[in-house]
MIVEX-883599 format. One record per residue (C-alpha): x, y, z; residue in three letters. Coordinates in steps of 0.05 Angstrom, whole numbers, padded with zeros to 5 digits, always signed. Layout:
// residues N
XYZALA ...
// end
This chain:
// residues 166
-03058+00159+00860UNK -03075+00228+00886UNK -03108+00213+00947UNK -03133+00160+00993UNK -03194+00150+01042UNK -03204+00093+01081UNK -03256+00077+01119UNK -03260+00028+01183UNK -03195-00009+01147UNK -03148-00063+01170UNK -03082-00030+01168UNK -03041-00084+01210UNK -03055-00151+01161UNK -02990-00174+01186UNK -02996-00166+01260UNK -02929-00138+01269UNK -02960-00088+01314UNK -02958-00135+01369UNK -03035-00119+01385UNK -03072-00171+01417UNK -03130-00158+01370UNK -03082-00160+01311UNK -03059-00225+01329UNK -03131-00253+01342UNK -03152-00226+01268UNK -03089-00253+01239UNK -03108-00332+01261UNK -03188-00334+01272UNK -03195-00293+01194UNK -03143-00275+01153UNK -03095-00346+01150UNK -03163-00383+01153UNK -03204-00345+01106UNK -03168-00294+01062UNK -03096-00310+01054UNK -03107-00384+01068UNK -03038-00390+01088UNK -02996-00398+01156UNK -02975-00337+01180UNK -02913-00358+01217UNK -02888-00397+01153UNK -02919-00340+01097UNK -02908-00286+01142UNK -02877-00239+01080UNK -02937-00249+01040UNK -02979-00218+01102UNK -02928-00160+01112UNK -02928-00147+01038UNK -03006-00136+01045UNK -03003-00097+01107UNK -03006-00017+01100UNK -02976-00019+01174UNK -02915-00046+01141UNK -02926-00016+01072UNK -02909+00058+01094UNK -02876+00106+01045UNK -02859+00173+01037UNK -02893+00168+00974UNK -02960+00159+01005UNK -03006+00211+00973UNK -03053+00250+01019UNK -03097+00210+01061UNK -03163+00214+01098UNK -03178+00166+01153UNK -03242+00153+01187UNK -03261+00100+01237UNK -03306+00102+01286UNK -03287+00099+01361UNK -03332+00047+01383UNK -03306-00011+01328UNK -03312-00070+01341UNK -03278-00105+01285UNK -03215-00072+01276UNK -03193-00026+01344UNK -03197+00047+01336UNK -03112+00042+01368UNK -03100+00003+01303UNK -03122+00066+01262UNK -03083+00114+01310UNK -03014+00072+01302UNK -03025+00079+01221UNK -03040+00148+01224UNK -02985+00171+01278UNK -02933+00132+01227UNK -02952+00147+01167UNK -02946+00225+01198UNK -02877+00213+01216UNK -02858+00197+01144UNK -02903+00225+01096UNK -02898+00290+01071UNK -02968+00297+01056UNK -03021+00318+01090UNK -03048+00262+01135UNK -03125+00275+01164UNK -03159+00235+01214UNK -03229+00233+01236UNK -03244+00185+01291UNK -03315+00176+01297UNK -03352+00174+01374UNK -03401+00121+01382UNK -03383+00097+01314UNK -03378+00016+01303UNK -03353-00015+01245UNK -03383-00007+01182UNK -03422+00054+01211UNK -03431+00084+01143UNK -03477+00031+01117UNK -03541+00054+01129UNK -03569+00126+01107UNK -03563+00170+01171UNK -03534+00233+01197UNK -03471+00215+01206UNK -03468+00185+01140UNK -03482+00238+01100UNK -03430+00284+01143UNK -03373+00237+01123UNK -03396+00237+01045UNK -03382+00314+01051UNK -03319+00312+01089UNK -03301+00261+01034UNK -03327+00295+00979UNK -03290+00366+01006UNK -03219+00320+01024UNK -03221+00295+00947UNK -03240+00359+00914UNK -03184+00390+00954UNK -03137+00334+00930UNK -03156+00343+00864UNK -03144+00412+00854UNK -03085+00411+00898UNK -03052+00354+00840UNK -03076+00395+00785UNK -03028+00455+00808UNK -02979+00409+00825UNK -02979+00372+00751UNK -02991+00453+00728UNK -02934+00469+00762UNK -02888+00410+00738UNK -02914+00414+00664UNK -02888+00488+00674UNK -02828+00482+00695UNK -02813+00417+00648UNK -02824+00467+00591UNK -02786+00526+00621UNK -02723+00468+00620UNK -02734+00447+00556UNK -02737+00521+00519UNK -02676+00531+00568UNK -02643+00468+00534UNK -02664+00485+00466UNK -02649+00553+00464UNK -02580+00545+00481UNK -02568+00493+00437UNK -02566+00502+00363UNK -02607+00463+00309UNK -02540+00425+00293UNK -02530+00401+00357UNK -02474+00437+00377UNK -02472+00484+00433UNK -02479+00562+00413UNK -02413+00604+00424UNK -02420+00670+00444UNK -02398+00718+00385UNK -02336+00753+00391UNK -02306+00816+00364UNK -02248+00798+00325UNK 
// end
């Protein structure tokens, strides 16, 4: 994966985060409705699911947008993914937090809409040029090793000795 942009997301499935919100989500929709099992009992399976929890320092670059004014999922649960995944990740980690945006705001054409599909658009094409000079890079220097290797190995296997006056 070279990059990631989510918009609006759930990032605390598990509600480890202790948020009230969190915990409300975690009984009135997700047991009921998506996992379909209890949390208390099954709690693993939510953790496993939850990018709160799932934070690496292999994440690859990521975007974030949600809007200030949601609803759904609270614009602090979006803050407390972003502030850890900075801690860890060694990528670069953008945030855009929306004002006056609610959930979803992106669903109907508008102004703000078509902003975000350019700050999207210029986040990716940065991502993807920025992984095509790394893979350049590491294709390079994979080679580089390998004539290294071979050239100081002969075709017999054997390792060359330097020639010596004798």
């Amino acid at each position: 994966m070279q990059a990631c942009v989510p918009h609006y997301g759930v990032y605390d499935f598990a509600g480890t985060s202790g948020a009230p919100a969190s915990a409300r989500r975690l009984r009135a929709l997700l047991a009921r409705y998506v996992v379909g099992r209890d949390p208390v009992e099954f709690l693993d399976d939510y953790v496993a699911a939850s990018p709160l929890d799932r934070i690496t320092d292999q994440a690859p670059p990521f975007f974030v947008l949600h809007g200030d004014r949601d609803t759904m999922v609270p614009v602090a649960e979006a803050r407390e993914f972003i502030r850890r995944l900075r801690a860890i990740s060694p990528h670069p980690v953008a945030y855009a937090e929306l004002a006056g945006a609610q959930h979803a705001f992106d669903l109907l054409p508008s102004i703000r809409g078509t902003h975000v599909v350019r700050a999207v658009a210029r986040f990716l094409d940065w991502a993807h040029q920025h992984h095509k000079a790394l893979t350049t890079t590491a294709t390079l220097d994979t080679a580089r090793s390998t004539l290294r290797t071979a050239s100081s190995t002969s075709l017999a296997g054997q390792a060359e000795q330097p020639l010596r006056d004798e």
